[in-house]
C-alpha positions in Angstrom: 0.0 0.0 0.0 2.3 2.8 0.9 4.4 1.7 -2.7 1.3 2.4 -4.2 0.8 5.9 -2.6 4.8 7.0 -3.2 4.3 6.1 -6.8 0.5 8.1 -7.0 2.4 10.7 -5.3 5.0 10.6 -7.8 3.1 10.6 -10.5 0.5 13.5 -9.7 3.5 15.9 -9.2 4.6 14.6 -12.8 0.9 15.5 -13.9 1.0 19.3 -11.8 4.2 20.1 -13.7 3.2 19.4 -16.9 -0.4 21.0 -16.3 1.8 24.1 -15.1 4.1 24.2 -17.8 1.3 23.5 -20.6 -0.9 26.3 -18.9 2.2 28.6 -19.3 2.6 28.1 -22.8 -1.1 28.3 -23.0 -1.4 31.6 -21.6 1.4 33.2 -23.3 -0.4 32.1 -26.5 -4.0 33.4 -25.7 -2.0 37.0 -24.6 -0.3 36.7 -27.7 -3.3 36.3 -29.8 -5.4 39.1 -28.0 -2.3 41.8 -28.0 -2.0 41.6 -31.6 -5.8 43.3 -31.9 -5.6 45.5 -29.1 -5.1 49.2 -28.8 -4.4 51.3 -25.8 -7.3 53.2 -24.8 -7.7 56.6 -22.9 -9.9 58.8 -22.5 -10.9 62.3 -21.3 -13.3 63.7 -19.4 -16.3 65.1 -21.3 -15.5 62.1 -23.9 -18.3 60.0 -24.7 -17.8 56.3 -25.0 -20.4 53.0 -25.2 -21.2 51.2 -21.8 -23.0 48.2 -21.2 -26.0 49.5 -19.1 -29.4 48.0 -17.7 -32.5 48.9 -19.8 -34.7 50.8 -17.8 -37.3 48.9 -18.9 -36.8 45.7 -18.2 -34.1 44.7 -15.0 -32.8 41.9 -16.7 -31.5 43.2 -20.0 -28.7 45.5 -20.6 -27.8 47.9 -23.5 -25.2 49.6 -24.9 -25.5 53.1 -23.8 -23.7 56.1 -24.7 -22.3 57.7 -21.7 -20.0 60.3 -20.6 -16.4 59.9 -19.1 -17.2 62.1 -15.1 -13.5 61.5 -13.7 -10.6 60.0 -14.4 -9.1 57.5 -11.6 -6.1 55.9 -13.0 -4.8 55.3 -16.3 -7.3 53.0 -16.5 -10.1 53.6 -14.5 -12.6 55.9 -15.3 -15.9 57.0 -13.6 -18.9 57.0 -16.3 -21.7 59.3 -16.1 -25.2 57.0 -15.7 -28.7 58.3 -17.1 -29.3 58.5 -13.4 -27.2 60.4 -12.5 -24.6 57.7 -10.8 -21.0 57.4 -11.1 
């Protein structure tokens, strides 16, 4: 019995490292793939830009919306105007 949990043992660290190594390759792939079609984006206040918003009339759909930039937080956090008057 315990041969047969040293060599389960063994081979499930075999299994994590390859998982981790595969998911690092993985990763580095999907980045890859999704920088080549990104920009940088910034904006200014009093810019308008499209948010995903609830409809007012219904709760359980959303819209896009176009919105106001209120504030800028951070390079890239921004506080949005709402038809509501919310941040």
């Amino acid at each position: 019995m315990e041969r047969y949990l040293e060599d389960l043992k063994s081979r499930l660290k075999t299994t994590a490292e390859f998982a981790d190594k595969h998911a690092a390759i993985a990763q580095a792939h999907y980045s890859k793939h999704y920088n080549k079609y990104a920009a940088e984006k910034k904006f200014q206040v009093g810019e308008q830009v499209v948010v995903l918003d609830k409809d007012s009339s219904h709760k359980t759909f959303a819209r896009w919306q176009l919105r106001t930039i209120a504030r800028v937080r951070s390079p890239y956090s921004y506080n949005v105007e709402m038809a509501d008057g919310r941040w």
